[in-house]
C-alpha positions as CSV (number, residue, x, y, z in Angstrom):
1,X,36.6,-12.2,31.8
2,X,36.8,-9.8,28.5
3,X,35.9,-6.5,29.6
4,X,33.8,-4.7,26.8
5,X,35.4,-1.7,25.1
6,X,33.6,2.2,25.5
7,X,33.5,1.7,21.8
8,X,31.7,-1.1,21.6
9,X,27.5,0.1,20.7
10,X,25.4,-0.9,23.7
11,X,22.1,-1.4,21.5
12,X,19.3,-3.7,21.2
13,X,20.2,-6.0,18.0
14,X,17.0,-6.1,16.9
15,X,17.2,-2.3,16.3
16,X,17.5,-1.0,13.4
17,X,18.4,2.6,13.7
18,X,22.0,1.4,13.8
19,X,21.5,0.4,10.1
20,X,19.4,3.4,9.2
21,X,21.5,6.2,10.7
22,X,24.0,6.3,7.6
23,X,21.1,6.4,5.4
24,X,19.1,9.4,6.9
25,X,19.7,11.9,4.2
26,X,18.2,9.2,1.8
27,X,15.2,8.5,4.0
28,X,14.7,12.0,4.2
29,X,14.7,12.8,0.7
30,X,12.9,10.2,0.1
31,X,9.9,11.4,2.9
32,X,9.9,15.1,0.9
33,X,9.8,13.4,-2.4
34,X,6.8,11.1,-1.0
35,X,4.9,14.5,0.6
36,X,5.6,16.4,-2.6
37,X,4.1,13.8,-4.8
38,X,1.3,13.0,-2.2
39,X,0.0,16.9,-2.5
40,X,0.2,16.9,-6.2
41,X,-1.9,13.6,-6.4
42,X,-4.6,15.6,-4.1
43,X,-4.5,18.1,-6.0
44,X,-4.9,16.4,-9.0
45,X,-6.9,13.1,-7.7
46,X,-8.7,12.5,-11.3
47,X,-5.5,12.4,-13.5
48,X,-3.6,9.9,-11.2
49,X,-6.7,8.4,-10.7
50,X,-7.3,7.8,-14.3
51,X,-3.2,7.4,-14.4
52,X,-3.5,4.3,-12.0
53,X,-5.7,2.5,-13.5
54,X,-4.5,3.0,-16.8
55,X,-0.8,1.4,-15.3
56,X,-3.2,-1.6,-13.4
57,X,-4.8,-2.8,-16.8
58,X,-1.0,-2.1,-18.7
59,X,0.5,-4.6,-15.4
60,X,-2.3,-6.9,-15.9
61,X,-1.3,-6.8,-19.8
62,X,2.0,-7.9,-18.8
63,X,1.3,-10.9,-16.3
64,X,-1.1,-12.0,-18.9
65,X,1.9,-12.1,-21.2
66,X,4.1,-14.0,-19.0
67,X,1.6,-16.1,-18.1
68,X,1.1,-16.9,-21.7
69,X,4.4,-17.5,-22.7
70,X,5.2,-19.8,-19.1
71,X,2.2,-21.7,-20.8
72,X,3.8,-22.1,-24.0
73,X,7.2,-23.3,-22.1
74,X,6.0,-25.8,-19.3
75,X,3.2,-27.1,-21.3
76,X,4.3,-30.5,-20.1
77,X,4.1,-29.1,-15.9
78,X,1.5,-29.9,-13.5
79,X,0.2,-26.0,-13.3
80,X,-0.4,-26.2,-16.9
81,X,-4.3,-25.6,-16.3
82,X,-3.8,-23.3,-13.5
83,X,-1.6,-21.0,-15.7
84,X,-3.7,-20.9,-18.5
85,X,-6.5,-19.8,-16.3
86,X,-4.3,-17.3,-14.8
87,X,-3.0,-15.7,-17.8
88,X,-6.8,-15.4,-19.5
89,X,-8.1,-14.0,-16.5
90,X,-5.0,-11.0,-16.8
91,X,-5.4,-11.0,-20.4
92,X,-9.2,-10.2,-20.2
93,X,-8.8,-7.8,-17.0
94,X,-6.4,-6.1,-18.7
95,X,-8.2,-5.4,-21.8
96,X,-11.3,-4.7,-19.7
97,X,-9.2,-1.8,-18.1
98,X,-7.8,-0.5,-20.8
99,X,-10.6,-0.6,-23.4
100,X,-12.6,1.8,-20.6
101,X,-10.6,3.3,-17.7
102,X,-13.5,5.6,-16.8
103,X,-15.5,2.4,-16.0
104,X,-13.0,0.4,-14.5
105,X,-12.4,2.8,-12.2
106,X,-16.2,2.8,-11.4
107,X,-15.9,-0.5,-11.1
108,X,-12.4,-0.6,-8.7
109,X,-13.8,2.5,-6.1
110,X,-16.7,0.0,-5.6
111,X,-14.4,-2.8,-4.6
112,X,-12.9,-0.7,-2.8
113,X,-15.5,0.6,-0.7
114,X,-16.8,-2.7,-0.4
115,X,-13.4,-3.9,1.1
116,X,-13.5,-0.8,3.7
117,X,-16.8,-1.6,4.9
118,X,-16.7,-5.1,5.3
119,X,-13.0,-4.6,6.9
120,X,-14.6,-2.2,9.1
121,X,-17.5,-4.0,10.3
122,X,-15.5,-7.1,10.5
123,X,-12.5,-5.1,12.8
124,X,-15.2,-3.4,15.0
125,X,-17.5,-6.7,15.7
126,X,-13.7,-8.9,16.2
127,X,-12.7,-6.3,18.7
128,X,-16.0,-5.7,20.5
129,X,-16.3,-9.8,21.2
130,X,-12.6,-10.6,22.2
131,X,-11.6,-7.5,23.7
132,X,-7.8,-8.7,23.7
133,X,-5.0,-6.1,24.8
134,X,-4.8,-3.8,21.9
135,X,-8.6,-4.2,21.3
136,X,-9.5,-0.4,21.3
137,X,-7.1,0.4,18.4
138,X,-8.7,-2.8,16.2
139,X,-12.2,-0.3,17.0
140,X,-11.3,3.1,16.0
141,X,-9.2,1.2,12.9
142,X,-12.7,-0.7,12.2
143,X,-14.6,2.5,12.5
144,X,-12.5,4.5,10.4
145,X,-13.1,1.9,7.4
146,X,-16.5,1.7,7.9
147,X,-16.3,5.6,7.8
148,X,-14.3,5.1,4.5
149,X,-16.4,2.8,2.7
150,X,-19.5,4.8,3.8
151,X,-17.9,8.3,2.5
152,X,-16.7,6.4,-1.0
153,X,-20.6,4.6,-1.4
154,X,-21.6,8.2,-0.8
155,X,-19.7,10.1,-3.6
156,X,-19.8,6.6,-6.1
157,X,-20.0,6.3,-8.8
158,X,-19.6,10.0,-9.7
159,X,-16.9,10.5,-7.9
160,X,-14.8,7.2,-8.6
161,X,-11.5,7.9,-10.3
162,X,-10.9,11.6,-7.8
163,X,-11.4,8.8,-5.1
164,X,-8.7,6.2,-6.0
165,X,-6.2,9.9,-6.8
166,X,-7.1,11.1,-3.6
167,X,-6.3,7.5,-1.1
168,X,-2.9,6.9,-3.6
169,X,-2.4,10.8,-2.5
170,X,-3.0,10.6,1.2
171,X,-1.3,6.8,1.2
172,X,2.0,8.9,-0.4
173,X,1.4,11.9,2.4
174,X,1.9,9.3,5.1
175,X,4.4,7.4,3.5
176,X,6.3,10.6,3.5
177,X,5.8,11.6,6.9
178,X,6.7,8.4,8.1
179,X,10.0,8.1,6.3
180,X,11.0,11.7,7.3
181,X,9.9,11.0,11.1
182,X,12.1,7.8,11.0
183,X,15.6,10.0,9.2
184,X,15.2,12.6,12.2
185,X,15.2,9.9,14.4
186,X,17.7,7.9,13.0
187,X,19.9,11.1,12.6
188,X,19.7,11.7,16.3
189,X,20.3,8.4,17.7
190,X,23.5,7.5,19.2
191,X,24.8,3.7,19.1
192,X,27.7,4.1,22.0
193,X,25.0,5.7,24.4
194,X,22.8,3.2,26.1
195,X,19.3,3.4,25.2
């Protein structure tokens, strides 16, 4: 019977710290670099904003294109139709973006608060009528959308492009914490050492 060397990690396979612990510097720079960025979008939530909807219709531009010129190549394949639609619909959203940022982004925060409410209302009534394990996080999750999509209705459409600044903000604030939570952990942890 092969005896196992002191050496040899005495870890869960499926974890991935093993992987990540050479890398913490990076995620760790990569955390500040997220936070850093995430305070200067709040702090400047109509220019990026603005700035993210300028680079959504330029991206829509761009698929259009591709969709177009797939169109011209495969004109002969069976998505021929499907493509075309595809690449007018990107063409035309693009253009619509781009031809008035300032109402797109009207247009996008009410989407957006429509997706949080509905989410919301959806999450709260799901967890409220199966009730399964993790059922109490599913509420306060549905609760805080409806919260969000109530707060963005309320500031809309005067508000709209400091709205989408301020969520890419606070998305880039947790993204950040997140990352520089999981370097410190992955710094600390020890393969050879039983968990």
């Amino acid at each position: 019977m092969p005896v196992a060397s002191p050496a040899v990690a005495l870890h869960d396979p499926l974890d991935e710290r093993v992987n990540i612990q050479p890398l913490w510097r990076f995620f760790l720079t990569l955390g500040l670099v997220s936070v850093v960025l995430g305070v200067l979008a709040i702090s400047s939530a109509f220019i990026v904003g603005m700035a993210s909807v300028l680079v959504l219709g330029i991206l829509l531009l761009v698929a259009g294109i591709a969709e177009v010129v797939y169109v011209v190549i495969g004109r002969n394949s069976r998505g021929f139709a499907l493509h075309l639609l595809a690449a007018a619909l990107y063409l035309l959203i693009g253009l619509f973006i781009l031809e008035d940022p300032a109402r797109a982004g009207v247009v996008l925060t009410l989407l957006l608060a429509a997706y949080f409410f509905v989410g919301g209302v959806l999450r709260i009534i799901f967890s409220l009528a199966v009730q399964f394990p993790a059922w109490p996080w599913v509420l306060v999750n549905g609760l805080v959308e409806l919260i969000l999509g109530l707060i963005i209705l309320a500031v809309w459409p005067d508000a709209s492009l400091k709205v989408l600044g301020l969520l890419i903000g606070i998305d880039l604030l947790f993204h950040g914490w997140s990352s520089i939570d999981l370097a410190l952990r992955a710094r600390k942890y020890n393969p050879v050492e039983p968990a």
